[in-house]
N, C-alpha and C positions, 0 to 999 in steps of 0.2 A: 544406634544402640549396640553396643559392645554385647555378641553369644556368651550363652557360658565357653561354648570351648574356645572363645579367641581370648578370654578371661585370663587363661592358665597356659604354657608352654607345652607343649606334644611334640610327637613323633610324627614326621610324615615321612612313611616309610614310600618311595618308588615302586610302581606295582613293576612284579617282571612281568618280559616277554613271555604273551601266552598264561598270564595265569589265571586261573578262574577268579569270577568276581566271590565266588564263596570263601576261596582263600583270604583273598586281599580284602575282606570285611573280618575272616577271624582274626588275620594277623595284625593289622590294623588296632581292635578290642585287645591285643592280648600285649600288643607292643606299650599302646597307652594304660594298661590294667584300667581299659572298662568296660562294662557288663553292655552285649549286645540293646539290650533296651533304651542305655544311654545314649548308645549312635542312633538309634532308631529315631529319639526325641529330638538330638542335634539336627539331623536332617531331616525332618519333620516327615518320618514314613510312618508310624506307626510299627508295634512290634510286630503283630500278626507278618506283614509284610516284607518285614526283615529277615526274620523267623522262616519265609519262606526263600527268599533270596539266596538263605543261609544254606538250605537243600536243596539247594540247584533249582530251583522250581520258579520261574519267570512267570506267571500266572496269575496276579497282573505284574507284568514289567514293570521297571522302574521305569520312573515318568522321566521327560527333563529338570523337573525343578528338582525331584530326588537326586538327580546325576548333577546337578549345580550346585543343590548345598553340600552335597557329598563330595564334590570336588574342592567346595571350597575348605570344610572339617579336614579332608585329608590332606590337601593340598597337591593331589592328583589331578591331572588336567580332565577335563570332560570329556575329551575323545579318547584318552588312554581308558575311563570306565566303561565307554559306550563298548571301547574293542574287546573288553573281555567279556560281553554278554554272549550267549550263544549267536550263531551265524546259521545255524542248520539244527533238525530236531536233535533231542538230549534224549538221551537213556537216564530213564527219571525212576530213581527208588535205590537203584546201586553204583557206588561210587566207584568210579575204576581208577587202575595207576597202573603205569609201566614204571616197576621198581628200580630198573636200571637209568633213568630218566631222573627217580628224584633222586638217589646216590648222587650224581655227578651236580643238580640242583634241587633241592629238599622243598618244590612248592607243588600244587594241584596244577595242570593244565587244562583249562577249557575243553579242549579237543579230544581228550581221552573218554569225554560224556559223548560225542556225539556219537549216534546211532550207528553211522556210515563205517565208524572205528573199530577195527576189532581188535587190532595190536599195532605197535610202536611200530613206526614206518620206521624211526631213527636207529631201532636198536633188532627189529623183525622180532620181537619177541610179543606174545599172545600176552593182555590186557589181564592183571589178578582184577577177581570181582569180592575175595575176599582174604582175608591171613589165609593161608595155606597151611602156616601151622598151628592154628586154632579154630578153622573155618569159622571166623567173627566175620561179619559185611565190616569194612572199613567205615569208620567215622565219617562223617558228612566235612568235606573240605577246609570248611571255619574251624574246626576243632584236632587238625592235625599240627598244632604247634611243637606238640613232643615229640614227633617223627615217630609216633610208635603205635601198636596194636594197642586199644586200651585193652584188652581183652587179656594177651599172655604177655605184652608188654614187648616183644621182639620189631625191632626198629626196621620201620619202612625200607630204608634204602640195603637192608640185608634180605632183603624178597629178590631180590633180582635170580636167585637160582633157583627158584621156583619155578620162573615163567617157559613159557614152552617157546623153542625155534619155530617160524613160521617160516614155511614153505612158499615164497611166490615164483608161479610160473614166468 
């Protein structure tokens, strides 16, 4: 029996290297214009679940069958979903970004949540936990399609001179 979504033509967007599964579930909904609920059904998780997925919060993880229908909707292989689940504990409630990171590529990285992170080994620059010039906490990953602050509207990848030089010995 033919899904609804193999029903109709979509996007299967390529997740990049490193990026959080929260990105590549918003961009994914925002690439197809549909409402996070719809994937929820497609891939038989339920919203709650999704919902949670959506805020970095793994709590319960996604099962295999979630990461098999989900591979199959986006057309994303199963082991490219499984790699951008965390690896190690998350820093759960605020969302971080090295601005200098998404300038050069406009997605969320997995690794900027983990706990162990404190700043961009790429660029030595200390991790914003929110607009700098609006102190707003950043949007939850799924909802960074417009690269901007929804708050004063000033575009992610222009934070990068905010961030402080880090010092390693």
């Amino acid at each position: 029996m033919e899904s609804k979504q193999d029903s109709h033509w979509h996007f299967t967007p390529e997740p990049y290297e490193g990026e959080s599964f929260s990105h590549f579930l918003g961009r994914y909904c925002a690439e197809n214009c549909i409402a996070p609920h719809t994937l929820a059904q497609d891939i038989q998780a339920g919203s709650v679940a999704l919902g949670r997925w959506r805020k970095l919060r793994y709590n319960p993880a996604p099962t295999k069958q979630h990461l098999k229908r989900l591979a199959e909707v986006t057309g994303a292989s199963q082991d490219r979903l499984l790699a951008m689940l965390p690896q190690q504990p998350m820093q759960i409630g605020t969302v971080r970004l090295c601005a200098a990171c998404y300038a050069e590529q406009p997605y969320h990285r997995t690794h900027w949540q983990y706990k162990a992170t404190e700043y961009c080994d790429r660029h030595r620059l200390a991790l914003l936990a929110r607009c700098p010039c609006c102190k707003a906490p950043f949007p939850i990953p799924a909802e960074w399609q417009a690269g901007m602050c929804l708050r004063c509207g000033r575009a992610l990848a222009d934070l990068a001179e905010f961030q402080k030089q880090v010092v390693i010995p």
